[in-house]
Backbone as a ProteinNet text record, in pm:
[ID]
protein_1_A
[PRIMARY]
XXXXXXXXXXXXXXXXXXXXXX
[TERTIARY]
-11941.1	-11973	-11864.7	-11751.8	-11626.6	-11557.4	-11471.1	-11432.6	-11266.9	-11226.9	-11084.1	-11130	-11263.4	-11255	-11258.3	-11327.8	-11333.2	-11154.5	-11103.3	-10999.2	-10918.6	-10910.3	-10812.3	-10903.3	-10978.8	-11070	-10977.2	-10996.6	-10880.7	-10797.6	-10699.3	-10536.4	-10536.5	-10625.5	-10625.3	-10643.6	-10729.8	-10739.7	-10639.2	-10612.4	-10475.3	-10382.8	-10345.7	-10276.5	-10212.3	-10372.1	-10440.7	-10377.9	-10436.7	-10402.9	-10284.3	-10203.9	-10076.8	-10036.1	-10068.1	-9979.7	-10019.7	-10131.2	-10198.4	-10149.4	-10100.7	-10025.9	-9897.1	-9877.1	-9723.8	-9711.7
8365.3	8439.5	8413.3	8361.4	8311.7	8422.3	8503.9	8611.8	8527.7	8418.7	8431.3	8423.5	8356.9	8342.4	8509.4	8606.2	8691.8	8775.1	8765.9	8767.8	8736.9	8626.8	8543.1	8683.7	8651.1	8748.5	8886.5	8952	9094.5	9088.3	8956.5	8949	8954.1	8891.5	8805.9	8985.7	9086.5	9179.9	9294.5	9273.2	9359.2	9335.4	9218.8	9200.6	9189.9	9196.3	9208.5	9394.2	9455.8	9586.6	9633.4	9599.9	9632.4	9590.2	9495.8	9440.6	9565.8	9597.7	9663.1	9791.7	9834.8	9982.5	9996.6	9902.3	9873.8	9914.3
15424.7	15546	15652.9	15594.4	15702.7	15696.8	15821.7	15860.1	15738.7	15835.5	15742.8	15562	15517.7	15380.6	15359.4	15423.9	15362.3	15370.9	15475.5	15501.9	15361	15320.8	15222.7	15069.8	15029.3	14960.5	14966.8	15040.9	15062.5	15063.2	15089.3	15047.9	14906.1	14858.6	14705.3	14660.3	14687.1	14587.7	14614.8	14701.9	14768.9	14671.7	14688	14558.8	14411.9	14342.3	14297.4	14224.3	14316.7	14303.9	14321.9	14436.7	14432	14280.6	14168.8	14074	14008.7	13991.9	13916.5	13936.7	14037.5	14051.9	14012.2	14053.6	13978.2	13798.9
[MASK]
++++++++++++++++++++++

């Protein structure tokens, strides 16, 4: 329920996806 954990959470799938588009 932590704004930065969720924060860190959306970098992580951002990422995640950017690889994945690639």
């Amino acid at each position: 329920k932590n704004l930065q954990e969720q924060l860190e959470q959306l970098k992580m799938k951002l990422k995640h996806t950017k690889r994945k588009t690639k």
